[in-house]
N, C-alpha and C positions, 0 to 999 in steps of 0.2 A: 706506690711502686709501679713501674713501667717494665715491661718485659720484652728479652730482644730471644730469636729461637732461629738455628740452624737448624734447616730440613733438609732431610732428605727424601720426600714424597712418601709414598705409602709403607715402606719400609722402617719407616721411623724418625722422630723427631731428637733434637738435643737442644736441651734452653740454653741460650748464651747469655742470659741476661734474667734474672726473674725479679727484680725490682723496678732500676732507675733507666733503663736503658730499651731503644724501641727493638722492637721483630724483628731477626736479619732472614727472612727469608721472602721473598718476591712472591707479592699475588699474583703474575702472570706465570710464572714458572715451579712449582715448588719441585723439581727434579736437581733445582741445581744449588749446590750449599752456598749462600751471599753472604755478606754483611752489610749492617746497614746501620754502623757504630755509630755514626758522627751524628745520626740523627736529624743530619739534614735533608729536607724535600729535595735539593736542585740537583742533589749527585746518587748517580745509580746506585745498585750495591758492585751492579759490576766494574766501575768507577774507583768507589774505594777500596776493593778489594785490589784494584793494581796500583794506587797509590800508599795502599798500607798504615797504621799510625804511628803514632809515633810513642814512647814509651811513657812519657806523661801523661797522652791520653787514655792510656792503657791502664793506668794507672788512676786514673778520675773516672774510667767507666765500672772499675772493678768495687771501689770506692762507693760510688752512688748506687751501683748494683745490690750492696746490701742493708744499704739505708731505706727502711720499708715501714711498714705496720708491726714490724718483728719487734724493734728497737722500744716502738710504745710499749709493748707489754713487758719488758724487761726490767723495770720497776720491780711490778709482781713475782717477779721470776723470781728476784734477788730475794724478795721476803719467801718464797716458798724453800731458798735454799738457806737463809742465814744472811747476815751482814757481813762476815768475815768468809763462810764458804760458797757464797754466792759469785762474790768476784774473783774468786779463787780457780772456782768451776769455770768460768766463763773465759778464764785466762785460758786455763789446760783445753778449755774443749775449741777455744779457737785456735790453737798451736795444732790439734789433732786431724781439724777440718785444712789447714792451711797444709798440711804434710799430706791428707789426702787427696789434696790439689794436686800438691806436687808429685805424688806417683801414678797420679790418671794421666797426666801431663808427659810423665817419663815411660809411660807403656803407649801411650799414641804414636811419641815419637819413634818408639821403637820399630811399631807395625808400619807406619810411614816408612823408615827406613828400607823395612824389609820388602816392602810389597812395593817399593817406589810411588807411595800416593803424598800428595799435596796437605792434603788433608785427612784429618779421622775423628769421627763424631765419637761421645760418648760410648751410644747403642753397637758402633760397625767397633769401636774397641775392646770391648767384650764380648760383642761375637769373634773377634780374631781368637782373643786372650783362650779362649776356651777350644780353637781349632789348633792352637798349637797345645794344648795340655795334652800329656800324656797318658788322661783318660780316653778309652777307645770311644766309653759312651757319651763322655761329654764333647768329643769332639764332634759324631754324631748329631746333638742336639746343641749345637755351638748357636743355633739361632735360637733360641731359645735366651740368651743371655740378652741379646740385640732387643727383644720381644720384651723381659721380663725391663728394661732398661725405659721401655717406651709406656708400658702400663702404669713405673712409679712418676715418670713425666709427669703421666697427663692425670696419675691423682694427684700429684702435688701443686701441678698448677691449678687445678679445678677447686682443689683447699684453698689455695688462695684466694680464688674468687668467693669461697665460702666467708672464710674468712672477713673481707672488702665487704658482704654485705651485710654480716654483724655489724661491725665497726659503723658503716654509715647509719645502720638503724639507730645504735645507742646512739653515736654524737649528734645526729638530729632530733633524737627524741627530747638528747637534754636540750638545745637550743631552742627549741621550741620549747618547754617546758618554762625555758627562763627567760624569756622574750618579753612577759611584761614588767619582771622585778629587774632585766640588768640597767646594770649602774655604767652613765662613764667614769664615773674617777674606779682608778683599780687600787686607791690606796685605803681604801675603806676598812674598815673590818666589821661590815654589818653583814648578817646571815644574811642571806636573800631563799625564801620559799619557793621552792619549784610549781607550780602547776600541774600536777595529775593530769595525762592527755593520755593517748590508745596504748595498748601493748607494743612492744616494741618490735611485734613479728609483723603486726600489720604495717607500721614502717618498711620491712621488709618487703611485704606484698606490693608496696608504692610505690615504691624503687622497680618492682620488674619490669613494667613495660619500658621504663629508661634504660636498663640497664639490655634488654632486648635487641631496641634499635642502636646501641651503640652495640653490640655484636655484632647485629647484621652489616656493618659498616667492615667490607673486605680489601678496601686500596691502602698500600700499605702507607706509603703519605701523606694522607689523612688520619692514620694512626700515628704517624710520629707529632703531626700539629698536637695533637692529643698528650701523645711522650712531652714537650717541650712543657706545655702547660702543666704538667701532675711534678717534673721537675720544680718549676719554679714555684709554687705554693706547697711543697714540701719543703722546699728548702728553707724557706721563709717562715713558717711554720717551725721547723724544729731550730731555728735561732731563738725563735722567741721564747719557745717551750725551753730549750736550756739559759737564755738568761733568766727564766724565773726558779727555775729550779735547785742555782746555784746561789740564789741571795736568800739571806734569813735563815740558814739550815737550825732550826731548834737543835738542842743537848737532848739526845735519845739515847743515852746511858741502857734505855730498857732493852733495847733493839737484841733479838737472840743472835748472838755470834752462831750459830749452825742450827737449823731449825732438825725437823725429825725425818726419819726416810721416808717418810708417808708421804711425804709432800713435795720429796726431792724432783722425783721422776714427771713431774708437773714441771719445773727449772728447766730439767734436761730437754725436757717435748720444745719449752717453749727455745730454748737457750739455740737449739737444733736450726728450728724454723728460721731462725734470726741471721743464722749462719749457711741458708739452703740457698748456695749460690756458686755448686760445685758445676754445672752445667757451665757455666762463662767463662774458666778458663780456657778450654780448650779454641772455640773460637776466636776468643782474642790473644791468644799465641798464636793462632795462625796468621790473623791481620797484621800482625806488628811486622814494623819494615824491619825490624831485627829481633828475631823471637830467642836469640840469644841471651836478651838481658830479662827476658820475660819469669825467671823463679826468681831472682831480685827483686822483682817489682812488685812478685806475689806475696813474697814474704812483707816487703813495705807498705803495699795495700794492705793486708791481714791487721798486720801490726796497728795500722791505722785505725780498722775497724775494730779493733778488740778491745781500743784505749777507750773507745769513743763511747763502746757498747758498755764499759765497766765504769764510766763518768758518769752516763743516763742513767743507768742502772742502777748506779749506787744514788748517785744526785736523788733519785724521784723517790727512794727506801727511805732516805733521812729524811728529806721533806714530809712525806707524808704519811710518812710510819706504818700503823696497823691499819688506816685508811685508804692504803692504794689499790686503785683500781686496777680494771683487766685491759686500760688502757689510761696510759695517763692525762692525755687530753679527755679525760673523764674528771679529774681532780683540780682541772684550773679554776681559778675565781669565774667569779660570775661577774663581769662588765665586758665591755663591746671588745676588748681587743684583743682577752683570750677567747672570747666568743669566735672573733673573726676566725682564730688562728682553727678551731674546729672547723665553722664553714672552708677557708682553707683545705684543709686536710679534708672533707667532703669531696670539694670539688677535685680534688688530686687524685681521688681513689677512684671518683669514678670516671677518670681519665685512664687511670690505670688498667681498669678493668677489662675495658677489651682489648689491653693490649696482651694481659695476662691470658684472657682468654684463647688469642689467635693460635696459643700454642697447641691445647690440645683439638681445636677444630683443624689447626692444621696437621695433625695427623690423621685426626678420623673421616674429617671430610671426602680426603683426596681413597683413602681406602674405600668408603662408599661406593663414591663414584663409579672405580672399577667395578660395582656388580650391580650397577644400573644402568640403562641405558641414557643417551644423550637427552632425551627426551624428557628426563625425570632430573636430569642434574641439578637445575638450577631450583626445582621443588625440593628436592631430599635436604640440598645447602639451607636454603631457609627453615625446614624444619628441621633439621639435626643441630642448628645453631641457637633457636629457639628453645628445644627441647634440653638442652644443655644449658642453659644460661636458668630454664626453669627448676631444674635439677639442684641446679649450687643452688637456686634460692630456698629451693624443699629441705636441701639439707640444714642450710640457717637455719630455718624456723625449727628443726629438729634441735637445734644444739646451737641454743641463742645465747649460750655463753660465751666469750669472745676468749677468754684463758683459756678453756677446754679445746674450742676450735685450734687454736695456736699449738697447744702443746700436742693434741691428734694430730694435727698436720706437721707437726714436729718426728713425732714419737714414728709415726707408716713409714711417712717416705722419705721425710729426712735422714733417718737413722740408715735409711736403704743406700739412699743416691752419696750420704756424704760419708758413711762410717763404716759400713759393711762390705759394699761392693768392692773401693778403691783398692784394701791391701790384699784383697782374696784376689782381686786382678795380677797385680806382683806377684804373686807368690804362683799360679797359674803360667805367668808370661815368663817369669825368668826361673823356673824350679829346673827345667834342663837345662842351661845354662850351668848350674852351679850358683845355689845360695845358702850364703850363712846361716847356722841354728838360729842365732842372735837375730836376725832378719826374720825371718818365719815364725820365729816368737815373737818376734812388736808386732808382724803384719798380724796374728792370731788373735793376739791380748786386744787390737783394736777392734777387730771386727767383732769380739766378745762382748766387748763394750757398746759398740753401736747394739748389737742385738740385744741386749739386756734392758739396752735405754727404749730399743722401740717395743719389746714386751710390758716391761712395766711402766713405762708412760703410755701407754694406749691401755691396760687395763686399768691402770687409776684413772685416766680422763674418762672412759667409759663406765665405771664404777662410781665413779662422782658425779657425774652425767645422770645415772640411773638412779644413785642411792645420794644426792648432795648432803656431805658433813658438815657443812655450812651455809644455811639456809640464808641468807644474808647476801651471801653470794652470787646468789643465783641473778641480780638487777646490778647489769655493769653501772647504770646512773644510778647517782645519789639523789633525794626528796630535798637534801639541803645543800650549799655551798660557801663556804666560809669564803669571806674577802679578805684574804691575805694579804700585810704590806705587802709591797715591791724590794 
């Protein structure tokens, strides 16, 4: 995953991108909201912000934006919800995210209208939405919306990075672990014996100081060299991961068509995260040379990703049944070429990382600053970047299970940024206006929904965390690996 984020300086940040797509906001300047879509080094943001894109590519950024680490663990997801309610779920709750697209998108434009700006982030559109409510006191603490908009940013991005260093601990634990038994032929079907080697936290601990200096690394194209690179060995990566997944599917008769609700809310965390990619519409309706056809586009990107996400999802359930891991690239055979596609996916995340990162350094960074003096800037920058990249790691080794991770970071801030906030904004921005019961009852019924799902997925991920009912679980790699035909 590669992350792209509209700033707006100390005031607040809006990701426009939280997977496939690089940072649109300028290391020299963060005062002024850019983009920096195309991902190319030779053109500014302020460049392509006057040449605009075009609605294809508006559509292949929205597209690869939510093609992530999300998608691996959506296997698991499916077994946590059912074989039959899993993809079911996954349909309605990307219908529900794609609709909360679409009314962040329809209150931006409004306040745009009204106030004649160009543009409106996330955060400056819930502070409007609350300046015009005809609460005295929430108009009052109208920044306080702008505020609460910028803390679930930057936990969610920071989950991320939590997230990225689970992930690279397990897949390098297992590749090293099967580095003296892998086989090249992949048509095998001999067990292969892993190697017992360190815990998977101290994997963790190895990873920091790499993962350090690529923080420390602040030019924004040099970050996109980076974007370009996590692109293409994801993408290569998940070809290969779905042609195998989709040959040999064994007769799993046994598979529960609707698992229990104990488990549901572990789906929703994860199903959320997979779908946290409501930051990027609003920037890239603005870039588009005609932001007119931009809810067509969101609706066909959606549509795209929801197919894609119910294909893997179910593909890797049938495949590998009661076996699936908290990431699927955890379940490939053991020989060099699903090996590869793990190194792959290594090297992709930790390209992605400080791209992910730059979003919430560049919120807090620039806020530092103002309460230091010049003298200390360029000290506080490397220790607040530092200190922060130490952080995600402290959290990994806390919660070194890669499913729990996904669905807490699902369950906080996803249920916030993509379920809660959107229709309680509607109903805020256009209740003097004049709106329908029938409207204020969907805006309600959803936001009920989102909070239900971030209540009970964050207490099961942290009750299973604390108290695991599946002790088996707890080790994303497996000690064995089956060589699967092709």
């Amino acid at each position: 995953m590669s992350s792209t984020t509209n700033a707006r300086g100390a005031q607040g940040t809006d990701s426009l991108k939280l997977d496939f797509m690089s940072p649109a906001e300028s290391g020299q300047d963060l005062q002024k909201p850019s983009s920096f879509l195309d991902g190319s080094p030779s053109e500014s943001p302020g460049l392509e912000k006057a040449k605009g894109i075009t609605g294809f590519q508006t559509l292949v950024h929205l597209v690869k934006g939510n093609m992530g680490t999300g998608v691996l663990g959506l296997p698991l997801a499916i077994k946590n919800a059912g074989i039959l309610m899993g993809p079911l779920s996954v349909l309605v709750i990307g219908f529900v995210a794609c609709h909360c697209m679409r009314l962040l998108v329809k209150c931006a434009r409004h306040f745009c209208h009204r106030l004649n700006k160009p543009f409106m982030d996330y955060g400056d559109t819930v502070m409007h939405g609350l300046e015009s409510s005809p609460s005295l006191w929430l108009r009052n603490h109208a920044h306080w919306g702008r505020d609460t908009v910028t803390l679930f940013l930057i936990v969610t991005q920071l989950g991320f990075c939590c997230v990225y260093i689970v992930f690279l601990a397990d897949n390098l634990k297992q590749v090293v672990e099967a580095v003296n038994s892998t086989a090249a032929n992949c048509h095998s079907n001999e067990t292969a014996t892993l190697t017992p080697t360190m815990d998977s936290r101290l994997y963790m601990l190895a990873f920091l100081p790499f993962l350090v200096l690529l923080a420390l690394i602040r030019n924004l194209r040099v970050l996109t060299i980076f974007s370009m690179l996590a692109n293409i060995s994801m993408l290569i990566s998940l070809v290969i991961i779905t042609q195998y997944i989709a040959q040999g599917i064994p007769d799993l008769h046994s598979l529960p068509l609707v698992e229990t609700w104990e488990t549901y809310p572990l789906f929703f965390g994860t199903a959320i995260f997979s779908f946290e990619s409501i930051g990027v519409v609003l920037p890239l309706e603005n870039n588009m040379k005609d932001s007119r056809h931009f809810p067509a586009i969101l609706y066909l990107g959606m549509s795209i990703i929801t197919s894609l996400y119910i294909i893997i999802g179910v593909l890797g359930y049938l495949k590998f049944g009661d076996d699936i891991k908290a990431s699927i690239t955890l379940n490939l055979p053991n020989c060099w070429l699903y090996q590869s596609v793990k190194i792959l996916y290594i090297i992709g995340i930790l390209c992605t990382y400080s791209l992910q990162f730059y979003v919430p350094a560049g919120i807090i960074i620039p806020f530092v600053h103002s309460r230091v003096s010049k003298r200390w800037a360029l000290a506080m920058d490397l220790l607040i970047r530092s200190a922060l990249v130490s952080l995600t790691c402290l959290m990994a080794i806390l919660i070194p299970r890669l499913d729990l991770v996904l669905s807490l970071v699902g369950s906080v801030s996803g249920s916030a940024l993509a379920l809660i906030i959107p229709p309680l904004l509607e109903i805020i921005t256009f209740y003097s206006e004049g709106m329908s019961p029938l409207t204020i009852t969907k805006d309600a019924l959803i936001s009920i929904l989102g909070f239900v799902g971030f209540v009970a997925g964050t207490y099961l991920a942290l009750n299973d965390l604390l108290e695991p009912k599946h002790p088996h679980s707890t080790l994303n790699s497996t000690m064995t690996t089956h060589m699967a035909p092709l």
